[in-house]
Structures are given as structure tokens and as C-alpha cells.
RODO-2510 file (C-alpha; in nm, 4 decimals, decimal comma):
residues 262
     n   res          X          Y          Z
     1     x    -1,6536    -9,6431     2,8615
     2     x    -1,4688    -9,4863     2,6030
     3     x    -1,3269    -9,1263     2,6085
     4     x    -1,4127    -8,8303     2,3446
     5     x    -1,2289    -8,5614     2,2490
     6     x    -1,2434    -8,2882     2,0060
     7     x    -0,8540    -8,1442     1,8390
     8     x    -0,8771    -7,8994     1,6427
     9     x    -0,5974    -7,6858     1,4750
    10     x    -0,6676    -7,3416     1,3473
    11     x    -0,4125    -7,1949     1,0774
    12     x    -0,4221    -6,9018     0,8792
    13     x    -0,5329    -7,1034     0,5956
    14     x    -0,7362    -7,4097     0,7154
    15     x    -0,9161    -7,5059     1,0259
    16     x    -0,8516    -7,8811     1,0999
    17     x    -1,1464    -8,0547     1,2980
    18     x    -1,0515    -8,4591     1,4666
    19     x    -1,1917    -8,6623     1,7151
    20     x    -1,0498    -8,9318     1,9040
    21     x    -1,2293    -9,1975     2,1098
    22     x    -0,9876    -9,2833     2,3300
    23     x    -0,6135    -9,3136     2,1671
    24     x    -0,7759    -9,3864     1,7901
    25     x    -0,8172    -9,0739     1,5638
    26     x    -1,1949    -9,1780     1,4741
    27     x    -1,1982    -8,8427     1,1534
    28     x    -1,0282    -8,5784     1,0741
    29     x    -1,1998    -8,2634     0,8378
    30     x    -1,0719    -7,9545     0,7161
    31     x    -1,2487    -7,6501     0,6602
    32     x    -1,1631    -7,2504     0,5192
    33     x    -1,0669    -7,0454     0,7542
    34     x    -1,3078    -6,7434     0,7481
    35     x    -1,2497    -6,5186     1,0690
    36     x    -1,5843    -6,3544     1,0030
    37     x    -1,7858    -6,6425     1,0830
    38     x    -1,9898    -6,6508     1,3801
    39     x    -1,9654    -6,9555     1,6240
    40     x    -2,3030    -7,0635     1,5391
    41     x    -2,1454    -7,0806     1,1937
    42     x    -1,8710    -7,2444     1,2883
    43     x    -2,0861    -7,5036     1,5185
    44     x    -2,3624    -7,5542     1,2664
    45     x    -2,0706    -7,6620     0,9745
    46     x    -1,8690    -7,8762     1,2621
    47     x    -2,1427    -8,0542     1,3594
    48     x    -2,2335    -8,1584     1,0236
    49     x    -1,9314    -8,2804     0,9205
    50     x    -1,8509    -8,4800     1,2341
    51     x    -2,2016    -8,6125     1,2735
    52     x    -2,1836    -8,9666     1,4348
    53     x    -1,8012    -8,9957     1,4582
    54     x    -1,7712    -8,9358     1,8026
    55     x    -2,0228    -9,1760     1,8864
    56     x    -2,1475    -8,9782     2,2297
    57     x    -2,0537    -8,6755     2,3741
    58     x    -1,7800    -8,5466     2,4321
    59     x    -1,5384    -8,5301     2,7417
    60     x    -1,2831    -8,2429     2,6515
    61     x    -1,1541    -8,0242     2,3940
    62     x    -0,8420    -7,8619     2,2891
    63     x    -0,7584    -7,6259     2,0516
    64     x    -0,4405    -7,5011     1,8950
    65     x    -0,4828    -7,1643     1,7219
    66     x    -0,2139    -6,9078     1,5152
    67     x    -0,5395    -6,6876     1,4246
    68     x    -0,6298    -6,4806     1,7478
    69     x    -0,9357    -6,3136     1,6428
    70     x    -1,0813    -6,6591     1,5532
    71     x    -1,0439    -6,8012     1,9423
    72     x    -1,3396    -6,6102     2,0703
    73     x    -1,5911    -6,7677     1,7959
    74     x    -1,4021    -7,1198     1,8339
    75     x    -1,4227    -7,1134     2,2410
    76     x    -1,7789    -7,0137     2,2082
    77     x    -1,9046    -7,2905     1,9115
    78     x    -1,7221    -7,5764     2,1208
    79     x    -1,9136    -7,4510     2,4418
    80     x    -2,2396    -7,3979     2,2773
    81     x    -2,2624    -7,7236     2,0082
    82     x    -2,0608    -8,0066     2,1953
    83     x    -2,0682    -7,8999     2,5870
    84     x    -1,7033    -7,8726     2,6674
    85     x    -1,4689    -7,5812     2,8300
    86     x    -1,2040    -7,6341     2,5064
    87     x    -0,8533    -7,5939     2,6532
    88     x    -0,6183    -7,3764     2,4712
    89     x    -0,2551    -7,4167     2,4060
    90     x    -0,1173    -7,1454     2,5371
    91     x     0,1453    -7,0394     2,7978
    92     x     0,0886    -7,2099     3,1240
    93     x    -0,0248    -7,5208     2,9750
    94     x     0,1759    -7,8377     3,0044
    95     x     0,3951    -8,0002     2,6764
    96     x     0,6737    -8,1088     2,8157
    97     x     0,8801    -7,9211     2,5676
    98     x     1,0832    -7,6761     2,7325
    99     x     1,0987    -7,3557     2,4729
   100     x     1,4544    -7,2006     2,4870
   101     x     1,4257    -6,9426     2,2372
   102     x     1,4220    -6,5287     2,2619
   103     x     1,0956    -6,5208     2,3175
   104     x     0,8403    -6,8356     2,3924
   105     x     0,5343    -6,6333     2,3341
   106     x     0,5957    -6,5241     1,9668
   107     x     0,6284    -6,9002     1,8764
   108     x     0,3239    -7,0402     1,7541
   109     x     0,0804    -7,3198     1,9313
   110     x     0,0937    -7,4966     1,6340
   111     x     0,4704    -7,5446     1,6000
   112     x     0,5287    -7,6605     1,9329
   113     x     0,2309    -7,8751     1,9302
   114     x     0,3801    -8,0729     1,6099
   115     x     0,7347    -8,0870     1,7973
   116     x     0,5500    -8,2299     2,0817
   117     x     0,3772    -8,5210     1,8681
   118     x     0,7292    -8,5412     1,6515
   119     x     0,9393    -8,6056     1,9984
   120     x     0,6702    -8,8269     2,1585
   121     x     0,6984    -9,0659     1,7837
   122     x     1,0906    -8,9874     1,7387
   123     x     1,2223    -8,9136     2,0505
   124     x     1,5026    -8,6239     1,9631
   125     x     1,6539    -8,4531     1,8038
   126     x     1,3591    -8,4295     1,5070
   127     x     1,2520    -8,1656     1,2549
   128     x     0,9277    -8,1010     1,1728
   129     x     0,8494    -7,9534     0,8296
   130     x     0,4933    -7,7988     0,8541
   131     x     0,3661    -7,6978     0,4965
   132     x     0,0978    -7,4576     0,5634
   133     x     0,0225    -7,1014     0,4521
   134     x     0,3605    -7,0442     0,5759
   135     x     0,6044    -7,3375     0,5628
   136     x     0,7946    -7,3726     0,8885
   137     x     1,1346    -7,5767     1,0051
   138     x     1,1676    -7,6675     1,4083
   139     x     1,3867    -7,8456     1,5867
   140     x     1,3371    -8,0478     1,8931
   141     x     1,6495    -8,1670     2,0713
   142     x     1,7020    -8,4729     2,2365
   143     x     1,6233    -8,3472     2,6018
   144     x     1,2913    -8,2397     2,4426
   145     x     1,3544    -7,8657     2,4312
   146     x     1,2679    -7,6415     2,1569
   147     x     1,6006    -7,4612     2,0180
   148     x     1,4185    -7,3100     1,7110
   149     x     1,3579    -7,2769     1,3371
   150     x     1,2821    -7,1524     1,0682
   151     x     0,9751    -6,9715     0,8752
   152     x     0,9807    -6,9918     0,4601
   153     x     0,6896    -6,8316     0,2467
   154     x     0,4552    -7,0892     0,1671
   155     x     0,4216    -7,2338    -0,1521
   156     x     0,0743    -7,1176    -0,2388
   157     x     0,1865    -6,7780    -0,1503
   158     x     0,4758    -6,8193    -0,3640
   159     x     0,2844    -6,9066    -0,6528
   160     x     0,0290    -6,6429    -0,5919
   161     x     0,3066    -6,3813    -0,6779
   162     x     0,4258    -6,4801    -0,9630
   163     x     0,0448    -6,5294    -1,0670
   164     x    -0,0404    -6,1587    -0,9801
   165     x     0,3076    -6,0129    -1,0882
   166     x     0,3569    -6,1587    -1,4505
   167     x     0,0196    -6,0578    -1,6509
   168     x     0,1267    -6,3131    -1,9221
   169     x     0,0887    -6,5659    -1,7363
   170     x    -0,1652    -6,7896    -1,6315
   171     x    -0,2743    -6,9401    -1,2940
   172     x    -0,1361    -7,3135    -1,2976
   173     x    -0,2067    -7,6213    -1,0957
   174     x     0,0757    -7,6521    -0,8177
   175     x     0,1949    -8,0190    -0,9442
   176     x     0,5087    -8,1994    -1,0264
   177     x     0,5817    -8,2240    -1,4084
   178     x     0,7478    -8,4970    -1,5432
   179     x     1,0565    -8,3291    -1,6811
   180     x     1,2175    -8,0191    -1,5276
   181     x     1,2747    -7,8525    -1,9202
   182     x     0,9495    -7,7797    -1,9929
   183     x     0,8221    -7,7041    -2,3783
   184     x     0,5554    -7,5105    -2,2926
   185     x     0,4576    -7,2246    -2,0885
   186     x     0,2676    -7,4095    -1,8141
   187     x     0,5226    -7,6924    -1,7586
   188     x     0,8086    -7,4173    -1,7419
   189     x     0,5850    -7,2570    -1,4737
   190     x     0,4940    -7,5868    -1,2657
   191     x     0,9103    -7,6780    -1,2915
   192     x     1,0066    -7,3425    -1,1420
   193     x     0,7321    -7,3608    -0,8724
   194     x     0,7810    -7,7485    -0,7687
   195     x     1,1604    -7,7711    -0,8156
   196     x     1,2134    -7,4155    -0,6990
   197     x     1,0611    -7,4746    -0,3701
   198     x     1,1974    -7,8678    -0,3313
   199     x     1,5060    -7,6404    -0,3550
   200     x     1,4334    -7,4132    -0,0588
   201     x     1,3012    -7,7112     0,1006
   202     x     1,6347    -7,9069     0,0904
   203     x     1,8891    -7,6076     0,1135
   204     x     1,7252    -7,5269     0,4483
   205     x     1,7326    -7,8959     0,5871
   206     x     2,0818    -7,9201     0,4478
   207     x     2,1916    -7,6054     0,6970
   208     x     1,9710    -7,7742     0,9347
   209     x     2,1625    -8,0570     0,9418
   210     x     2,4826    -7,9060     0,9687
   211     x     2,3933    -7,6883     1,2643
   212     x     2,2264    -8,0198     1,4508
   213     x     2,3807    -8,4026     1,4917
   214     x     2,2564    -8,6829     1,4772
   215     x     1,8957    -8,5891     1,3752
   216     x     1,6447    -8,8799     1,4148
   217     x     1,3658    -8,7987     1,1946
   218     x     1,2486    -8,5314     0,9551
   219     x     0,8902    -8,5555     0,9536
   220     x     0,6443    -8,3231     0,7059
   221     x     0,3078    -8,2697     0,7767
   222     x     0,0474    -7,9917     0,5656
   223     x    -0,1784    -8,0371     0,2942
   224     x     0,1254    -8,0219     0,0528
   225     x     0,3669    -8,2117     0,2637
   226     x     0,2712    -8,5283     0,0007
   227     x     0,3931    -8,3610    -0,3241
   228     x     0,7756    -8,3639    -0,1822
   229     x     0,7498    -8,6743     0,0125
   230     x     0,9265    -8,8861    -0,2457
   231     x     1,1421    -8,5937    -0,4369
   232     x     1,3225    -8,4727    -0,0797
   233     x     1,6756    -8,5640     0,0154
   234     x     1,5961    -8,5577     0,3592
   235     x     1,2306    -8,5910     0,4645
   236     x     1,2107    -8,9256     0,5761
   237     x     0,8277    -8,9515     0,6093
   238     x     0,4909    -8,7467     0,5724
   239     x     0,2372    -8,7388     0,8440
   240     x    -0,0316    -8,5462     0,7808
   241     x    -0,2390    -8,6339     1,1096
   242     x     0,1193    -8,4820     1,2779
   243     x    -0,0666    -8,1909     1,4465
   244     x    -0,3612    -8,3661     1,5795
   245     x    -0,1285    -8,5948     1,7168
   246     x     0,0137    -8,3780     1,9435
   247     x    -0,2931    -8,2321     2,0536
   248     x    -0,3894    -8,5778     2,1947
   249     x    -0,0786    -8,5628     2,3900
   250     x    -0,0994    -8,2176     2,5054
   251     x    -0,4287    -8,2760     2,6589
   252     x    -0,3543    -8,6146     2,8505
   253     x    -0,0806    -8,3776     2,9857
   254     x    -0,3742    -8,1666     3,0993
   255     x    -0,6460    -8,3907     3,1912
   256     x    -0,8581    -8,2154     3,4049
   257     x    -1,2683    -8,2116     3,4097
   258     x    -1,3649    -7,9408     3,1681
   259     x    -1,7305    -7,9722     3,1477
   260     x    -1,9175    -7,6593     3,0043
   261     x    -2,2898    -7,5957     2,9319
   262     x    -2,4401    -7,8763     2,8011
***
């Protein structure tokens, strides 16, 4: 009989919903983060969009969450609408990625969640680029131990600035243009925002590289991971199923029975 399980990954932006039956990511949908929601809400829309996918219930969940005030309404709509005691990623739960950094608690589930899918594909040491509402660098070492990184404004909230700052111009579609010398307002703007943040994208890998040796893989994953995919010096591929991934993982690590109310 095959096994169920619910991921889901909770950012500041998105909230990323998958379900596996057994080893084979069956769907995968994203959905607004709104942290007034209620978990009826949250269960009504989840069980709408994953409908059939799962194919029976479920056996376990796990959740991987940067948004605190959200894990209340999350616990409760994965209790209530699928039957499962959701595990958390959280201290005291196994990885296997040892976190040697100032201190393990400020470092979000998310990032070590993707370094634990990224070692488990790559083995070490690997860099996981994470465009999300914040775009974040981490490195995982070859004796699968989390040294650190780096956090970059994202690039949504870097075009939001310029947006709200400069009343001349307009709100433009986040895209690559075709030459970097624009002749027109909007192309200038899309050149400065795409090649300006390939820029910061590649500077920091470049000191990245120079700090680590003999890096494995770079590995992007975020719903704009795909616009640098093919412009980057150094990302070698995109994944955007990267966090999921390593949810899987995290919970075979911590298989237990988990059965809530059904």
C-alpha cells in the first residue's frame, strides 16, 4: 500500500502545498500567504486544490515555516481537513545537517531544509540559491554541516522601491529584455532590474566561491529562480521542487506514527 504525505513550505510570500505517494511528488500548488486566514480557510482552499492527488488519506505531514504566527492556523487546518499530527521543522528534529553557525535557531527551516535536499542530490559542498521574498545563499560542506550564508533583498522587493520611490515611473513586468541599452523608459527599467540583480546574484557566488573549494553544485530554486537560469555564470541548474524535496527527506528521518483526529 502506498504511503501519503503532505510538504508544505510556508514563506513570507507564498505557501507551497505537495504531496507525495510514496517517493513520487504526485502535485505541487502555491498559494498567497495571508496570516489572517483562519485554518478552516486555509483547509477549505487546500483541499480544493489537492482534491484527488493524494489518492487516500494521508499518513503524515510536515511543515517548514519562516512565518510564526501562521503555524498555529497551519497545525490546526492539517489536523482538522486531512487527519494528521503535521511535524514541524524545528530544533530537535532530525536533518542530518549539523548547523555550525552563531546561532542555529535564527536560521530559517526553510534554508536548512533546501541544504538538506541540495546535499542528499549533490553530496557537498553545494550552494543553494533560494529566490523568494528574500533571496538567500547557503552553503553545505562536504561533511554535511551548515557553515552559512548569505541573505540579499529580493528582487520583487527591489523593484517595489524603485516603483514607490521614483513617481515618474511606472510599475514594469520583472522580465529579461533583449538588449541591456534600452530606448525607452520601460526597457531601461527592466535592464537595471534583471541585469542589476544577475549582478548581485553573481558577485555574491563569485565571493562564494572564493571563500569555499571545490563546490559541487549551485542549485536555484524560487518562483524566479528560472529567469537567471541560463544568464548566471555559476548556477548550474534550477530546481524549483528543491524545498519539497527536502521535506521528503526530513520526514523519513522522522518517521514516526503521527495520526491526529480523523
Amino acid at each position: 500500500m502506498s504511503s501519503n504525505l503532505l510538504v508544505v513550505d510556508a514563506g513570507n510570500t507564498n505557501i507551497v502545498l505537495g504531496i507525495y505517494r510514496d517517493d513520487v511528488l504526485a502535485g505541487s500548488w502555491r498559494v498567497a500567504t495571508a496570516r489572517e486566514r483562519t485554518a478552516d480557510e486555509y483547509g477549505m482552499m487546500a483541499r480544493l486544490l489537492i482534491g484527488d492527488a493524494a489518492g487516500g488519506p494521508l499518513d503524515g505531514a510536515i511543515v517548514a515555516s519562516v512565518v510564526p504566527p501562521l503555524n498555529g492556523a497551519l497545525a490546526g487546518m492539517i489536523e482538522e481537513y486531512f487527519g494528521v499530527a503535521p511535524l514541524f521543522v524545528e530544533p530537535g528534529v532530525k536533518t542530518g545537517i549539523a548547523i555550525h553557525v552563531d546561532n542555529p535557531q535564527e536560521v530559517g527551516a526553510d534554508r536548512i531544509v533546501n541544504c538538506v535536499a541540495a546535499f542528499e542530490a549533490f553530496g557537498g559542498p553545494s550552494v543553494v540559491v533560494d529566490f523568494g521574498t528574500a533571496t538567500t545563499f547557503d552553503v553545505v560542506t562536504a561533511d554535511a554541516t551548515y557553515v552559512g550564508g548569505v541573505i540579499a533583498p529580493g528582487l520583487n522587493i527591489s523593484a517595489e522601491a524603485l516603483f514607490a520611490r521614483a513617481a515618474r515611473l511606472p510599475r514594469v513586468d520583472i522580465r529579461r529584455p533583449a538588449h541591456v541599452v534600452g530606448t525607452n523608459t520601460v526597457v531601461n527599467m527592466q535592464s537595471g532590474i534583471y541585469f542589476g540583480y544577475l549582478g548581485l546574484v553573481d558577485g555574491i557566488l563569485d565571493h562564494i566561491k572564493q571563500e569555499i573549494s571545490g563546490i559541487k553544485c549551485i542549485v536555484a530554486t524560487g518562483g524566479l529562480a528560472a529567469l537567471f537560469e541560463e544568464e548566471s555564470r555559476h548556477i548550474d541548474l534550477v530546481d524549483p521542487e528543491l524545498t519539497l524535496k527536502g521535506l521528503k527527506v526530513v520526514y523519513d528521518r522522522n518517521r514516526v506514527p503521527r495520526r491526529g483526529r480523523k
